[in-house]
N, C-alpha and C positions, 0 to 999 in steps of 0.2 A: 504493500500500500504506500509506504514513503518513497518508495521510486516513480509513482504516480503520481504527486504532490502536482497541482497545480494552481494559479489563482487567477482569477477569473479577469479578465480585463476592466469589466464595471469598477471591480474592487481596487484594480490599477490605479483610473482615474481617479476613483474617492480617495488615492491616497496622494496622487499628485495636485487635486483639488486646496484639499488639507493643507499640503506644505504650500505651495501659493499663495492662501489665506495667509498663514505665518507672516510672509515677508510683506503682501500687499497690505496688511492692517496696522503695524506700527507708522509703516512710511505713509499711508494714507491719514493714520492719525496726526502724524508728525507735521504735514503740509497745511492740514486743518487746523494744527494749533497754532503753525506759522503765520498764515493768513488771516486768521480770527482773532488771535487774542499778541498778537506777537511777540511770541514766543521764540529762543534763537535756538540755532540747531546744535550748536556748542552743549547746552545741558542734553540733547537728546544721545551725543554721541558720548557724554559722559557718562549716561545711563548704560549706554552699550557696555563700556569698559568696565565701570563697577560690581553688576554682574556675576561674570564668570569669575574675576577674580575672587571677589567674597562666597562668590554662592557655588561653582564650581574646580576650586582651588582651595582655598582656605577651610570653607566649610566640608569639602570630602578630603580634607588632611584628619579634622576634629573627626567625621565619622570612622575613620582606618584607627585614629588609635581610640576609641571608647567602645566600638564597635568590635572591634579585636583585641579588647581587652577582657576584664574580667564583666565589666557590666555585659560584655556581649550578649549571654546567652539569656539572661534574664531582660534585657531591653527587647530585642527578637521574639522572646519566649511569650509574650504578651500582649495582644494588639492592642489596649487599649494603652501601655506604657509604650507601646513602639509610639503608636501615635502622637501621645503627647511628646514625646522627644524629637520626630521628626519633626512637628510643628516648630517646636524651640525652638531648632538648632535653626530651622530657614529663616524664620523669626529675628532670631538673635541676629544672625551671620548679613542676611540681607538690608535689614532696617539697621542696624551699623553703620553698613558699607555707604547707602544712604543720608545718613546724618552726614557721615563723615565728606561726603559727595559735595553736600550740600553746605554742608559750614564752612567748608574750604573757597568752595565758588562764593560766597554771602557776598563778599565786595563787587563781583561782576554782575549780581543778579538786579534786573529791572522790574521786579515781582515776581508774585505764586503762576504766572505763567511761565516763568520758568519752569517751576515743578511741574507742570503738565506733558514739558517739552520731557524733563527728565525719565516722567514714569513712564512715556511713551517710548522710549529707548530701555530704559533698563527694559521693562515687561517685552517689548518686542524683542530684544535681543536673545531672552530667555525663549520666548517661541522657536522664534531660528533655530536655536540652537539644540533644546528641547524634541520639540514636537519637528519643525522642520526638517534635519538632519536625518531625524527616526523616518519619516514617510521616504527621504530621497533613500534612504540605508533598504529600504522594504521595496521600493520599488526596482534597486536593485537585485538584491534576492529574489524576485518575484520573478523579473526577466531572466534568471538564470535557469530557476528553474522550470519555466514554461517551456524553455531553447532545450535545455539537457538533462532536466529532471535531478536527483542530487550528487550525481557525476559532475554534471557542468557548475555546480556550488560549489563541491569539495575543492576544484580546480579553482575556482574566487576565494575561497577563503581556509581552505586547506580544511582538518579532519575537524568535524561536526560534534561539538560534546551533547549528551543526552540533555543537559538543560536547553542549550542552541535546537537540539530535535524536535523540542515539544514548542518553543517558541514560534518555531519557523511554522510549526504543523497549525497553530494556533492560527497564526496570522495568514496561511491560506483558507482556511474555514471560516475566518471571519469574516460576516456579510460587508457590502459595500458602504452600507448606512453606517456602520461604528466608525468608521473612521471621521464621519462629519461631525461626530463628535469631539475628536479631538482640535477639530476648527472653534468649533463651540468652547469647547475645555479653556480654551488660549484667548476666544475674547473677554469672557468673566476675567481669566487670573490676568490681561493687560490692563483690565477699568480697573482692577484690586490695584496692581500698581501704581497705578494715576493715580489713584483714591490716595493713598497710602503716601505719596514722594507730596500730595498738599499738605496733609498731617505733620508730616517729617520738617517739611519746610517751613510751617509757620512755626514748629517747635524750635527751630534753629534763630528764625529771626525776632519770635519774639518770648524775653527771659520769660515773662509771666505766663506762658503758655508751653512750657517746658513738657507739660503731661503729655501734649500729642505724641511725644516720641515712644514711651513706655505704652502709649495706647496703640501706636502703632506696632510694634511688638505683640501684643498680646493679641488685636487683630491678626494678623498673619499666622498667629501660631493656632488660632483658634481655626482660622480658614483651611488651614494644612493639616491642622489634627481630625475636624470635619472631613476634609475630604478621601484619610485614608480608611477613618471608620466606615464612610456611606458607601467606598469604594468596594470594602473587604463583605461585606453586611447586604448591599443593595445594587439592582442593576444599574448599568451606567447613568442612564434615563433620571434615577432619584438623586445618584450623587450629585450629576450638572445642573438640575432642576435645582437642586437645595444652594449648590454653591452660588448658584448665579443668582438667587434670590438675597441672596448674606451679601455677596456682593451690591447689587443694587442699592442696601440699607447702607451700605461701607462710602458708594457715591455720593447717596443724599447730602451724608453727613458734611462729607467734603467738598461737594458746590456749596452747601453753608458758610464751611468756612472760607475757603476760596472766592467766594462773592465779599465776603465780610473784608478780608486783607487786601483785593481790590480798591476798595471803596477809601481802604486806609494807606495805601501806596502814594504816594506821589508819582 
């Protein structure tokens, strides 16, 4: 049967769809906050950088030694501690990376339109890189094995370990519609950003508003703790439903504030 492995060209496109989405949603975001509110592109491609460094560097150094250490098996061992920890660590690591983004640029900045420019680069660079990479990564394995079944893979990527077997098995069996989920996935967690780099920002520029930052924290980890319980517990459908709703309440908040520090900008 795995030398029959195929996946169906609809599911192709839903996955080339998907990564497209990725790149065409921050830069589409990015020219609208240029245009609208003007905002510069400076914080968006700051956003880009901060990122991978904090959230894919930094923060999977902190996962290798906690994780491979002694709490390993007991953090693993538990989804509701796994959760809460992986919410932390992105929590922690990203909204950081964040402040620190942002207090450093403080003297170039010409308002919380900048933080808009910003979360729209951080959050989209996380899609690219995230979600985007994974569909172009799938649609190569997909055309290899459609050409040569898992003779013509093994020759792409050399011998296939049993977790890679049940991955690859997985992602041809799955229908075309899941994948448009992961379009969906990526615009909730880039508005969370946005939302999230207004927060960060008025807590940098203004002392008495300090809280936004520790609240931003505690949002994100709440957002990432939610979404691996609903993930592990409920079809995809309740997890992105729930997420995107929590998000939306995470916006509200921050077009409040972000109208409010508008108004008080020069």
């Amino acid at each position: 049967m795995e030398n029959n492995l195929m996946v169906a060209q609809a599911t192709m496109i839903a996955m080339a769809l998907a990564g497209i989405f990725t790149v065409v949603l921050p830069l589409g975001l990015g020219i609208f906050f240029w245009r609208k509110t003007g905002g510069r592109w400076r914080f968006f491609f700051l956003g880009c950088v901060i990122f991978p460094v904090f959230a894919l560097v930094l923060e999977q150094q902190a996962h290798r030694l906690l994780l491979g250490g002694l709490l390993g098996p007991a953090l693993q061992g538990n989804l509701w501690l796994y959760a809460l920890y992986a919410g932390l660590m992105a929590g922690v690591f990203e909204e950081c990376g964040r402040w620190l983004a942002l207090k450093l640029t403080l003297r170039w900045s010409r308002g919380p339109e900048d933080a808009l420019m910003y979360g729209a680069g951080h959050g989209g660079i996380e899609a690219v890189l995230v979600a985007g990479m994974t569909m172009l990564n799938n649609i190569i394995i997909s055309l290899a094995l459609n050409r040569g079944g898992l003779a013509a893979l093994e020759d792409l990527m050399g011998p296939i370990p049993e977790a890679g077997m049940a991955a690859i098995q997985g992602m041809a069996a799955a229908p075309a519609g899941l994948y448009f989920w992961t379009a969906f996935e990526r615009l909730s967690a880039v508005g969370l950003h946005i939302a999230l780099s207004v927060l960060v920002y008025t807590a940098v520029r203004k002392r008495g508003k300090w809280y936004w930052f520790p609240a931003a924290i505690l949002i994100h980890t709440l957002m990432d703790m939610t979404a691996v319980l609903t993930n592990a517990l409920f079809p995809v459908a309740v997890t992105e439903g729930t997420i995107a709703l929590l998000v939306l309440g995470v916006i509200f908040l921050a077009r409040k504030i972000y109208l409010d520090e508008k108004q008080k900008t020069p």
